[in-house]
DSSP file (Angstrom, degrees, kcal/mol; ACC not computed):
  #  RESIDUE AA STRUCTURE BP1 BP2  ACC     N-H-->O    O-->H-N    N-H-->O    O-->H-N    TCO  KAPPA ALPHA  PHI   PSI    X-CA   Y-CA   Z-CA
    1    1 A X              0   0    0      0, 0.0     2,-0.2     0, 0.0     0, 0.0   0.000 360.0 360.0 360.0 158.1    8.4   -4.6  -11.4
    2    2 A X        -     0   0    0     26,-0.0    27,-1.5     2,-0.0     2,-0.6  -0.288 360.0-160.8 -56.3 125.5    7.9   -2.5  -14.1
    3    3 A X  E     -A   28   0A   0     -2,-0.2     2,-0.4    25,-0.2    25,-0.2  -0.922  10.1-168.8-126.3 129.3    5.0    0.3  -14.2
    4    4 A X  E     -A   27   0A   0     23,-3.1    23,-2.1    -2,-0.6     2,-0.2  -0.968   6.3-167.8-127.2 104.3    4.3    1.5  -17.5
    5    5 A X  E     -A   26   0A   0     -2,-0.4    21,-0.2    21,-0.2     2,-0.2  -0.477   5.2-175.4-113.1 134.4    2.0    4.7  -18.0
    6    6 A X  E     -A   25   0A   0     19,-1.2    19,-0.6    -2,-0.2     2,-0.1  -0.456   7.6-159.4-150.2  73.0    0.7    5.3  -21.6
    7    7 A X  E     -A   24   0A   0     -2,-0.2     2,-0.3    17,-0.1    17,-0.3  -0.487  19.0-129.6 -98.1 127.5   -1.6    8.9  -22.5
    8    8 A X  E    S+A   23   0A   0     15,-2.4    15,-2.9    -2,-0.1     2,-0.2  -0.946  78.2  24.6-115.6 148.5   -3.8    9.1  -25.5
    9    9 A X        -     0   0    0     -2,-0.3     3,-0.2    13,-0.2    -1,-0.1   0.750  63.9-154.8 -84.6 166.7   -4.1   11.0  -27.6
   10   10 A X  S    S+     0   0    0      1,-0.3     2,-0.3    -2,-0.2    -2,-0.1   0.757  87.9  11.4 -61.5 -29.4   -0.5   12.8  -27.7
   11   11 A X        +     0   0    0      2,-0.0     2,-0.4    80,-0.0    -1,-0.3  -0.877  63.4 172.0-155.8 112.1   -2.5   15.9  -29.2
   12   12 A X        -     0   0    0     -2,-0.3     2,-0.3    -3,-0.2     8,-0.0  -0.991  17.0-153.6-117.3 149.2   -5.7   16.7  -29.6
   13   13 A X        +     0   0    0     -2,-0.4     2,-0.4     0, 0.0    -2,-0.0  -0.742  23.4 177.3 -86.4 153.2   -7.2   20.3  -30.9
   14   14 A X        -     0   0    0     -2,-0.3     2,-0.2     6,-0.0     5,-0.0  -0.955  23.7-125.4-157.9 151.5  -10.8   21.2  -29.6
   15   15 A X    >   -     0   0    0     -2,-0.4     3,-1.3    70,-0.0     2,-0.6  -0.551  39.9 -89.9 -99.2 172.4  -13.0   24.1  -30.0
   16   16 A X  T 3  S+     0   0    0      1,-0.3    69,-0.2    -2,-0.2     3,-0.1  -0.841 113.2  35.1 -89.1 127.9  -14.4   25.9  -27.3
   17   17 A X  T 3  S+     0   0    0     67,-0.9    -1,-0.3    -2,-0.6     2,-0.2  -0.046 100.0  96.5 107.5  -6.7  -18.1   24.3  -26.4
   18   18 A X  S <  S-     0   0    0     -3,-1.3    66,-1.7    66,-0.3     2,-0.7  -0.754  70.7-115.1-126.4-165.5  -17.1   20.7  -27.1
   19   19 A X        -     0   0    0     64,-0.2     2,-0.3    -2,-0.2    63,-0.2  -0.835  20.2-165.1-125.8 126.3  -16.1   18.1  -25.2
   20   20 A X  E     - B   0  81A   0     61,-1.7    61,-2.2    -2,-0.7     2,-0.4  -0.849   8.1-160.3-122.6 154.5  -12.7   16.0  -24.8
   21   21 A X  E     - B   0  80A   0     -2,-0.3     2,-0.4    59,-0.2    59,-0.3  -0.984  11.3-167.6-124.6  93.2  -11.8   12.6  -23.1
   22   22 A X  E     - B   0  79A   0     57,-2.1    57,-4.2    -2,-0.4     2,-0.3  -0.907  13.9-147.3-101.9 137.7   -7.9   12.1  -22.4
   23   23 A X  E     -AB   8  78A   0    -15,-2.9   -15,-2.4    -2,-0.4     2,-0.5  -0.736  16.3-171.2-119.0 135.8   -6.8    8.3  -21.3
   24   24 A X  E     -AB   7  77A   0     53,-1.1    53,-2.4    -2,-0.3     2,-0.5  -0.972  10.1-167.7-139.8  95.4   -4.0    7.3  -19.1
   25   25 A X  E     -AB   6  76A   0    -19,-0.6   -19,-1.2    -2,-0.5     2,-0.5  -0.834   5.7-160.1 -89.3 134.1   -3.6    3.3  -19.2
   26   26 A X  E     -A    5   0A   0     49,-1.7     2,-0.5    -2,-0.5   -21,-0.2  -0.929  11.2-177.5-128.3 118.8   -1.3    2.2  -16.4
   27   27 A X  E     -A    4   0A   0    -23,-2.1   -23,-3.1    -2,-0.5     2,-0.5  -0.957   3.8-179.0-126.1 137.2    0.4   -1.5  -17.1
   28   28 A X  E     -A    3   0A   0     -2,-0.5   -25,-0.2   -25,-0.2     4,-0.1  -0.971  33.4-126.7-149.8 140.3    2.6   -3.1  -14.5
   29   29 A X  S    S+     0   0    0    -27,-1.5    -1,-0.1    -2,-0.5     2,-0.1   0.958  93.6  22.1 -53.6 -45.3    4.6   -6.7  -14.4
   30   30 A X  S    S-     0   0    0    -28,-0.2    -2,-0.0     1,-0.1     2,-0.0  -0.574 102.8 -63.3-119.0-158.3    3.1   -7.7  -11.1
   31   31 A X        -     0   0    0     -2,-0.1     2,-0.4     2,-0.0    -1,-0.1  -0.115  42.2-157.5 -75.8 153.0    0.1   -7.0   -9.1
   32   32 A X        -     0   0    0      1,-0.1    23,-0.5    -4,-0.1     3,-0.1  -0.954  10.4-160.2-140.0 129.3   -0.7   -3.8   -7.6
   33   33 A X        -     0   0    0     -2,-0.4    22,-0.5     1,-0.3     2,-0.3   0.961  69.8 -20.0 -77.9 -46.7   -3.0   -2.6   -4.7
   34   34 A X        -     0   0    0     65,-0.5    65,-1.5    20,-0.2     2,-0.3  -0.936  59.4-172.4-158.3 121.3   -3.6    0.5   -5.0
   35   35 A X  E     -DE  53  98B   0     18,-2.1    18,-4.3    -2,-0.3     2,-0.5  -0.859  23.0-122.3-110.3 150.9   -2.3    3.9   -6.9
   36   36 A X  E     -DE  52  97B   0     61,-3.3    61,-2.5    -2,-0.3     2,-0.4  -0.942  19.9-165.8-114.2 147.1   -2.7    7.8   -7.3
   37   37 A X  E     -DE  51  96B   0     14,-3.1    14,-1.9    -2,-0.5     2,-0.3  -0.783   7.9-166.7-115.9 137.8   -3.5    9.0  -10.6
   38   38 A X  E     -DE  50  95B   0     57,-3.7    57,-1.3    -2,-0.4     2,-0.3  -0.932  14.4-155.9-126.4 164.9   -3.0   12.9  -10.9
   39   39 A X  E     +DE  49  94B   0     10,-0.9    10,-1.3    -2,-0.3     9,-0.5  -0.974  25.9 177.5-133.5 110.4   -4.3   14.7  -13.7
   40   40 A X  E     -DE  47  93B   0     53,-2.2    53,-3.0    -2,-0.3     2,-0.4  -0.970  21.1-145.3-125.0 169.5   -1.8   18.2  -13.9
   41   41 A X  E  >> -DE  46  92B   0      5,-0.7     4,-1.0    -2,-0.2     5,-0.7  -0.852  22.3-118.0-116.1 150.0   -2.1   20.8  -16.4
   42   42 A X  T  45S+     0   0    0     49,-1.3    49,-0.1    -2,-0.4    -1,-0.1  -0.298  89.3  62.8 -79.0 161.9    1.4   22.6  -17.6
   43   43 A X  T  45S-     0   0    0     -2,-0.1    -1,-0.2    47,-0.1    -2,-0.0   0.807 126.0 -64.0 105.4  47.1    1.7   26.5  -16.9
   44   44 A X  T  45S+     0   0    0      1,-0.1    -2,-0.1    -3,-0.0    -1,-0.0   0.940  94.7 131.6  65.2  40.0    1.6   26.6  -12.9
   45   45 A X  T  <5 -     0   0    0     -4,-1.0    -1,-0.1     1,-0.0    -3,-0.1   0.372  49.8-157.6-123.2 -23.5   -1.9   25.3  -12.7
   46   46 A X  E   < -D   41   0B   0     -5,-0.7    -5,-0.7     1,-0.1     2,-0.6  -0.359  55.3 -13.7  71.2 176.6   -0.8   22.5   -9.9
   47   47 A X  E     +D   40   0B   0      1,-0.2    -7,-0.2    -7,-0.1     3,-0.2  -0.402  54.9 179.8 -84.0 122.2   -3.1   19.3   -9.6
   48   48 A X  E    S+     0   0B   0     -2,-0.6     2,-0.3    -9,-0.5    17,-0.3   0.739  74.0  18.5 -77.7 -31.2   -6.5   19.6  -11.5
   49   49 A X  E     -D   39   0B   0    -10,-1.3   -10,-0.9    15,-0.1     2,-0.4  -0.946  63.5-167.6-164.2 131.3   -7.4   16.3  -10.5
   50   50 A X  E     +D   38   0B   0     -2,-0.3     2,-0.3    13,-0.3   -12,-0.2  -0.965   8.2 178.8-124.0 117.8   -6.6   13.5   -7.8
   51   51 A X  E     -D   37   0B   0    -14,-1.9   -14,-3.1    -2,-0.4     2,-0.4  -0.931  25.8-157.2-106.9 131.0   -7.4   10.1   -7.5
   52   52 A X  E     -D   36   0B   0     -2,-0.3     9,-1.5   -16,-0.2    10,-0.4  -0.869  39.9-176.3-111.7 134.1   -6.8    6.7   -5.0
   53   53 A X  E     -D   35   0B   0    -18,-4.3   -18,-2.1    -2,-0.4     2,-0.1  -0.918  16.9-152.9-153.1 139.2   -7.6    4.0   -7.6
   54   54 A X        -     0   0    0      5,-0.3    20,-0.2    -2,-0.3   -20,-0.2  -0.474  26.5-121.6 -93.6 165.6   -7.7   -0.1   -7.1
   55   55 A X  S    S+     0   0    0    -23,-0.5   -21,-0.1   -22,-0.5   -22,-0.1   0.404 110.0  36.0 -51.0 -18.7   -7.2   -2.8   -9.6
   56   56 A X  S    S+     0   0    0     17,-0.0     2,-0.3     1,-0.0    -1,-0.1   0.759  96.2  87.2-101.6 -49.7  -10.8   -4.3   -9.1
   57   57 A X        -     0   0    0      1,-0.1    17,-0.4     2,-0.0    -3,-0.1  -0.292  61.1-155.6 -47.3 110.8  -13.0   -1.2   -8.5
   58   58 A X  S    S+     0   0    0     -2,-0.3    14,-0.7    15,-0.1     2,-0.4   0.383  74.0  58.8 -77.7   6.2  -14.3    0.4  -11.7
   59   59 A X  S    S-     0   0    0     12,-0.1    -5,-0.3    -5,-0.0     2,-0.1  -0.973  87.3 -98.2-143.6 179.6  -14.7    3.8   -9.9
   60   60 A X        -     0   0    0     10,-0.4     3,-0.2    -2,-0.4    -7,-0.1  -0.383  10.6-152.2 -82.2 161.8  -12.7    6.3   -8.1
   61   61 A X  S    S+     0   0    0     -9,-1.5     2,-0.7     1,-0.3    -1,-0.2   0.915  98.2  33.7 -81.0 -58.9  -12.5    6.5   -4.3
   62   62 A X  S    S-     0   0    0    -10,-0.4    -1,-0.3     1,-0.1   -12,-0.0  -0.850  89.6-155.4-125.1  76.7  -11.7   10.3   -4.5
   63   63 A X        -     0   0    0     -2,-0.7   -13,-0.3    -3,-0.2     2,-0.2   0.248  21.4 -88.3 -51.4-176.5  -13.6   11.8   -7.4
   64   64 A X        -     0   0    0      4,-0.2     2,-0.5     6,-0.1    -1,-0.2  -0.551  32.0-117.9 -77.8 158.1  -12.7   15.1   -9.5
   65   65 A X    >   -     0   0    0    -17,-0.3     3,-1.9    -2,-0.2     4,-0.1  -0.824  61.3 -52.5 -82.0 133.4  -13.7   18.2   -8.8
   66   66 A X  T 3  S+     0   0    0     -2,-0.5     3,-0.1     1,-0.3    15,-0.1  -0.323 116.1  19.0 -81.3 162.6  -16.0   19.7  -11.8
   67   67 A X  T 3  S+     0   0    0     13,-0.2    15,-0.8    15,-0.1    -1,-0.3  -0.985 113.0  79.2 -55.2 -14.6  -15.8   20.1  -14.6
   68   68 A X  E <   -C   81   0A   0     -3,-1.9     2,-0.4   -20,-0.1    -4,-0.2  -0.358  62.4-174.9 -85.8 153.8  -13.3   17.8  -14.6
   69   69 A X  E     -C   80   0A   0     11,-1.0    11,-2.8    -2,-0.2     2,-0.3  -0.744  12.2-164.6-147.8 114.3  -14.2   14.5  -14.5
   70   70 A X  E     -C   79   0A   0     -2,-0.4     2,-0.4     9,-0.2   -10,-0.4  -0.584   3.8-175.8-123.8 159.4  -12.6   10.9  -14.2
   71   71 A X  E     -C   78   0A   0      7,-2.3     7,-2.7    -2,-0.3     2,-0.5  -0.958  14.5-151.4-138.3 153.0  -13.8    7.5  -14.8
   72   72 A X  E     +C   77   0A   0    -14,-0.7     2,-0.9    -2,-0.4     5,-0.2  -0.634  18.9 170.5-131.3  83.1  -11.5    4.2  -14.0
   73   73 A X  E >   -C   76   0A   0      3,-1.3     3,-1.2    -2,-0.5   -15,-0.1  -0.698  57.6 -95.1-114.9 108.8  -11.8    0.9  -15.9
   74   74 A X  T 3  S+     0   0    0     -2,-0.9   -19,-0.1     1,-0.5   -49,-0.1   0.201 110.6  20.8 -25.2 119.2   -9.1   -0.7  -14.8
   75   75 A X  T 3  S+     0   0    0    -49,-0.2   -49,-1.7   -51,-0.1    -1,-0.5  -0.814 123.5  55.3 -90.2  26.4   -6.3   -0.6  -16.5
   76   76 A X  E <   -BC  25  73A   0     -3,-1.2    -3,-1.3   -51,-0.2     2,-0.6  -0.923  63.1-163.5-141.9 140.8   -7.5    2.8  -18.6
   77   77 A X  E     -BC  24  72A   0    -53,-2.4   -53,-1.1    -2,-0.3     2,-0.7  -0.941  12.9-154.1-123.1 116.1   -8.5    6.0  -16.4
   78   78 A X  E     -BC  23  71A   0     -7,-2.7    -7,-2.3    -2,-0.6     2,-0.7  -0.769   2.7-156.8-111.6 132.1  -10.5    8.4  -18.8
   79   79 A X  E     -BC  22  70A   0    -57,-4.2   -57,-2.1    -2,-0.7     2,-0.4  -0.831  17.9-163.4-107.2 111.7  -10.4   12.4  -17.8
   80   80 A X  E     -BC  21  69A   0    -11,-2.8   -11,-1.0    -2,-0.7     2,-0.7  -0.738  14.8-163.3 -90.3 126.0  -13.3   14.1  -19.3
   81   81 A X  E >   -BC  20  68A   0    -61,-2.2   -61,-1.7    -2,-0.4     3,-0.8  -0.855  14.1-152.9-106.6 116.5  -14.1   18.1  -20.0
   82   82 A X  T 3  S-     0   0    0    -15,-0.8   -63,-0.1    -2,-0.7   -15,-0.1  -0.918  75.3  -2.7-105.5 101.7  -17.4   18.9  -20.6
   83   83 A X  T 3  S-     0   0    0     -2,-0.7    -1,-0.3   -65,-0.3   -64,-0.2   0.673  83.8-129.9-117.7 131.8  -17.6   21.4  -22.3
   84   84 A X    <   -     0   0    0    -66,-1.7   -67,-0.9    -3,-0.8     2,-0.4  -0.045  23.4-168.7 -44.5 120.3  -14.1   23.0  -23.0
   85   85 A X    >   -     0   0    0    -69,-0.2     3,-2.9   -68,-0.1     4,-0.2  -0.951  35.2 -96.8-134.0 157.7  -13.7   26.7  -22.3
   86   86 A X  T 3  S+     0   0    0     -2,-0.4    -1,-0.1     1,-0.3    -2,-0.0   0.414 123.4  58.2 -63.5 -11.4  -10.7   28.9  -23.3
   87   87 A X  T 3  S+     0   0    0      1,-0.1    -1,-0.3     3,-0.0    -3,-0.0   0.785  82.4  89.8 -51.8 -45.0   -8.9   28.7  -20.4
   88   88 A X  S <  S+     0   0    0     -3,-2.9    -2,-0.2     2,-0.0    -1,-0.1   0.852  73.0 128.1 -36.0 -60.3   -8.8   24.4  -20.7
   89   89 A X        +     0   0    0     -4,-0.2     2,-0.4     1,-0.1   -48,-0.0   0.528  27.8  53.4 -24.1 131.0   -5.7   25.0  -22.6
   90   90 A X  S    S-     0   0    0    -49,-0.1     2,-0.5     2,-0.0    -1,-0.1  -0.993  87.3 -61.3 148.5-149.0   -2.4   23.8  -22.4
   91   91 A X        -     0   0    0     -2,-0.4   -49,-1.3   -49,-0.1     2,-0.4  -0.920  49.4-153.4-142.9 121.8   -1.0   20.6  -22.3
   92   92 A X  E     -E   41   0B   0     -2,-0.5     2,-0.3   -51,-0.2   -51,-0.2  -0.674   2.4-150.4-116.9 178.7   -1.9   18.1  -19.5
   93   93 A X  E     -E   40   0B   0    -53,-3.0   -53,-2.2    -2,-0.4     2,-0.8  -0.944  10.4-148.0-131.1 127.2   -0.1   14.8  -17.6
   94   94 A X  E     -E   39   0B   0     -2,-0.3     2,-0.3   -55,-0.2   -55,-0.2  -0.919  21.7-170.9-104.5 139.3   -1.3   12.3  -16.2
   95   95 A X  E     -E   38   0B   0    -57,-1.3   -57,-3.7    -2,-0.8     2,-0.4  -0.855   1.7-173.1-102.9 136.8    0.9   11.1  -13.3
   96   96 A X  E     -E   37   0B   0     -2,-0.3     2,-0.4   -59,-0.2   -59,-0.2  -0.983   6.5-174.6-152.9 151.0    0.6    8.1  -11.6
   97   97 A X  E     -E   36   0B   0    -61,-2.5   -61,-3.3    -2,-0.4     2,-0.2  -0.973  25.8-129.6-137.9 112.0    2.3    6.6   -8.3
   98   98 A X  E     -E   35   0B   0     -2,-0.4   -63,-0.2   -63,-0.2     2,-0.1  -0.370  24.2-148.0 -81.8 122.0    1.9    3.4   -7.0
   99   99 A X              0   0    0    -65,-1.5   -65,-0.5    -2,-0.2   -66,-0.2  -0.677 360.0 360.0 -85.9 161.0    1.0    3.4   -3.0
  100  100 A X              0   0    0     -2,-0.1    -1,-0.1   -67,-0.1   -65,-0.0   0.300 360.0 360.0-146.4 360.0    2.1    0.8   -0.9
């Protein structure tokens, strides 16, 4: 079946000190056990944040490492930075891969 991946917002701007939430909703035609969600950030930064996440469980098996921080109610996985520092730039992806 089809697995359909969906990231809001497309763009956000932030200042340095505050704090931003970017949402990766994951839709598929049939059932699913289990996926990894990756969080990566463009420039050579490899993956900032990795996750095994179920269809029932509201939290992650395999949290982030901080700052980063992810929270999973199924279908929408929201990746928080608190508080944004001038490095945080760039433009990130959520990836996601269905285990089986």
């Amino acid at each position: 079946g089809a697995l359909r991946v969906l990231q809001t917002p497309a763009e956000v701007r932030v200042a340095e000190g505050d704090t931003v939430a970017l949402r990766c909703r994951v839709e598929a035609d049939e059932p699913w056990g289990q996926l990894r969600m990756e969080w990566v950030r463009t420039g050579g930064h490899g993956v900032l944040c990795a996750a095994r996440l179920d269809p029932l469980t509201p939290e992650p098996r395999d949290p982030c490492a901080p700052p980063f921080q992810l929270s999973w109610r199924p279908p929408r996985a929201t990746l928080s930075l608190p508080p944004v520092r001038g490095n945080d730039s760039g433009r990130y992806l959520c990836r996601v891969t269905l285990e089986i």
